[in-house]
C-alpha positions, -999 to +999 in steps of 0.1 A: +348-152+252+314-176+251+331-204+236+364-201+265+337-196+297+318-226+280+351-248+280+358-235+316+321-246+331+327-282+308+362-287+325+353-276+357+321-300+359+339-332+346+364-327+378+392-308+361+407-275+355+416-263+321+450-257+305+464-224+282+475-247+256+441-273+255+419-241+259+442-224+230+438-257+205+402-263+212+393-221+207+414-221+176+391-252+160+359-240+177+358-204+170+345-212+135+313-226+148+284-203+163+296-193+198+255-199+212+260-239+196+291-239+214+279-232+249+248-256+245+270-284+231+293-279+262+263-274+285+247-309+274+284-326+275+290-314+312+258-332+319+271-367+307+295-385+331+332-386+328+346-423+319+375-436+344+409-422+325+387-401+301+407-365+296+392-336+313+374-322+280+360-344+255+375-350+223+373-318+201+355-340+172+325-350+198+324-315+208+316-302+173+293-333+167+274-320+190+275-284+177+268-297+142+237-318+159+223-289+174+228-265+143+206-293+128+183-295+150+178-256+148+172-251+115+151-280+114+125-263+139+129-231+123+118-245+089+091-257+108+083-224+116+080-212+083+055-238+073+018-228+073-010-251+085-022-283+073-056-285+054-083-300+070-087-338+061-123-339+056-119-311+025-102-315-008-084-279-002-047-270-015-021-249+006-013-237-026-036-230-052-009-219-077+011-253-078-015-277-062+010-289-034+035-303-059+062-283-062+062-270-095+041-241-112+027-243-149+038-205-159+038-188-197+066-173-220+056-152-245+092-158-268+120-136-273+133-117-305+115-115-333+099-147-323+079-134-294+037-134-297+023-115-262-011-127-271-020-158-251-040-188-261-074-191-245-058-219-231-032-203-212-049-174-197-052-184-161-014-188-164+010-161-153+035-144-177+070-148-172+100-142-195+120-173-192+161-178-192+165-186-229+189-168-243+181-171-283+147-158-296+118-182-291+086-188-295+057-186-265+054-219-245+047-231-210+072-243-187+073-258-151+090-239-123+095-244-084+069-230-069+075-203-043+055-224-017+081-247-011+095-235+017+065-231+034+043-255+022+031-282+052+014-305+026+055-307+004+074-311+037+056-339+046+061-357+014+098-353+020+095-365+051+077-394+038+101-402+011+136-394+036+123-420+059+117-447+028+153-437+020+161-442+053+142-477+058+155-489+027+193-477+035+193-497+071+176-526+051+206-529+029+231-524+054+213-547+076+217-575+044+250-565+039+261-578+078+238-608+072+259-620+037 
């Protein structure tokens, strides 16, 4: 019902009324998407002006672009929700003292089978114990996993932001000497 009162108000505000079978073909692709995303898609489309000979609703695909944009755009501030604060600059501190804010997590197997040895090496006793995947008997080693910071870490989302807008600059580079060729 969100989704058909949300076509109604987007009809009604571009200067039209809406149809049983246009309201049947857009509810029939739209009902797969959040019903909330809907309505704000439609709310900001009713907002932009309707083009001379433009159909009363938009096309369904820029409806759902928009739905997909604002998905987006919620799950990116929610992630940034999650994150915890930034370190102050003027200390060498870590968010994380268990990966160092990169990602990954020095940890200690103590083997399988008749291979296993629980006693640590001086070495390794600051590292935690933990049984990895291996499915044939082993002997102890160390291993890198992800840390369970990264989802929450400020100091790792801002590398990726770093290195998705490198990919970014360098992707509009190319295409920009692509059109120049």
């Amino acid at each position: 019902m969100v989704i058909g009162d949300a076509l109604i108000r987007l009809a009604a505000a571009r200067g039209g009324k809406l149809d049983d079978v246009t309201s049947e073909v857009y509810l029939d692709d739209l009902q797969a998407f959040e019903p909330s995303f809907v309505s704000r898609a439609c709310e900001t489309l009713r907002k932009q002006p309707r083009r001379d000979y433009e159909t009363i609703l938009p096309a369904l695909a820029t409806i759902i672009a928009e739905v997909e944009r604002i998905a987006r755009e919620d799950a990116r501030v929610e992630a940034n929700l999650r994150l915890l604060p930034m370190p102050s600059p003027s200390e060498p501190t870590y968010v994380c003292l268990r990966c160092l804010d990169g990602f990954w997590e020095i940890v200690w197997c103590p083997g399988s089978g008749h291979l296993r040895n629980a006693e640590k090496h001086p070495r390794h006793h600051g590292l935690p114990s933990v049984q990895c995947q291996h499915p044939r008997p082993h002997i102890a080693h160390t291993a890198a996993v992800r840390c369970s910071c990264i989802d929450t870490n400020p100091v790792i989302a801002a590398q990726r932001r770093k290195h998705r807008e490198y990919i970014d600059a360098k992707r509009s580079e190319q295409a920009t000497k692509g059109r120049v060729s």
